[in-house]
C-alpha positions, 0 to 999 in steps of 0.5 A, a space after each residue: 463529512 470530508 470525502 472519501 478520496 481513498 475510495 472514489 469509483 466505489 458504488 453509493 451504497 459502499 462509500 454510504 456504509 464506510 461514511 456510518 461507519 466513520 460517523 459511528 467511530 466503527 471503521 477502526 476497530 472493524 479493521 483492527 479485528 479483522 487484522 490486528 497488529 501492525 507487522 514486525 518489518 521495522 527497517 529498510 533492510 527487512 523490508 528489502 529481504 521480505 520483498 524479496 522473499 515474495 519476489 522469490 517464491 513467485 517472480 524467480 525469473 523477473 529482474 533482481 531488485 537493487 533497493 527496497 525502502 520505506 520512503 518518508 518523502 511519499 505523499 500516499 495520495 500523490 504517488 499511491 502506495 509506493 512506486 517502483 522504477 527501473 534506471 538504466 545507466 551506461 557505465 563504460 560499454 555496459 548498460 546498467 539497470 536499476 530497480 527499486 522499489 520504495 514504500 510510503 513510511 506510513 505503512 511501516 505501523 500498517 497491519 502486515 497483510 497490508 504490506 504484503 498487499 503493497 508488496 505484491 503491487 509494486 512487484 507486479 510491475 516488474 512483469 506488468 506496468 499498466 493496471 491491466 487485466 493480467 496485472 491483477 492475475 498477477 497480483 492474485 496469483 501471489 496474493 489470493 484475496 488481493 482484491 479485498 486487501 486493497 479495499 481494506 487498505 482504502 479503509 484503513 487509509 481513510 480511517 487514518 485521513 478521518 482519524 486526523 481530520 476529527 477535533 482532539 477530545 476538549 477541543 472547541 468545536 468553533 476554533 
């Protein structure tokens, strides 16, 4: 049984209940019944005028956002969900800030509470850019039940990771 990366810092008892639910070929379809179909956000232009439509509703007076977009390049684990950054670049006897935000390709085909969940993190930090405690209120405040997402959302990635690690049907177990 590989580890549970997604997961680490889970209590025992939690990642014991995700292991039988791998092993019994159940975590699949515990998050397809509880979320359904992937989202309808298929390119970089609607998922610049989605995030944007969050920011809007609730970080009106947070700094625009320049570029929003699914990112190939993005190792889920080694830069989480995505990342934001914030350039500043003297153009002339101006000062001029960039702000973008980039998401890993793979949640393109995730279920759309799960983009909304990566969403709200990464424009959490436009106002906060430590994980801290009014970093979370943040998140909750545009998205109430954040903290379950994200959960979720380590059980979805955990479902894809054992999904890939696990012998195609036929396939001879010796190899």
């Amino acid at each position: 049984m590989a580890t549970l990366k997604y997961l680490s810092g889970y209590p025992e008892h939690v990642l014991a209940q995700v292991r039988a639910l791998i092993e019994g070929d159940r975590l699949g379809s515990l998050l397809q019944g509880r979320y359904g179909q992937a989202h309808a956000i298929r390119n970089d232009r609607q998922l610049y005028e989605y995030t944007v439509q969050i920011k809007e509703r609730y970080l009106r007076k947070a700094s625009p956002l320049d570029k929003v977009v699914y990112d190939n390049r993005l190792q889920v684990v080694k830069h989480a969900l995505g990342t934001h950054t914030s350039v500043s670049r003297v153009q002339g006897s101006r000062l001029k800030a960039s702000r973008e935000i980039r998401i890993a390709s793979v949640f393109r085909d995730a279920p759309a509470e799960f983009l909304k969940m990566i969403v709200v993190h990464e424009l959490a930090h436009l106002k906060e850019s430590e994980h801290n405690k009014p970093f979370y209120q943040l998140c909750e405040y545009m998205a109430a039940d954040y903290h379950q997402l994200e959960f979720d959302l380590r059980l979805y990635l955990t479902h894809l990771e054992s999904r890939q690690e696990s012998p195609s049907p036929g396939a001879d177990a010796a190899g």
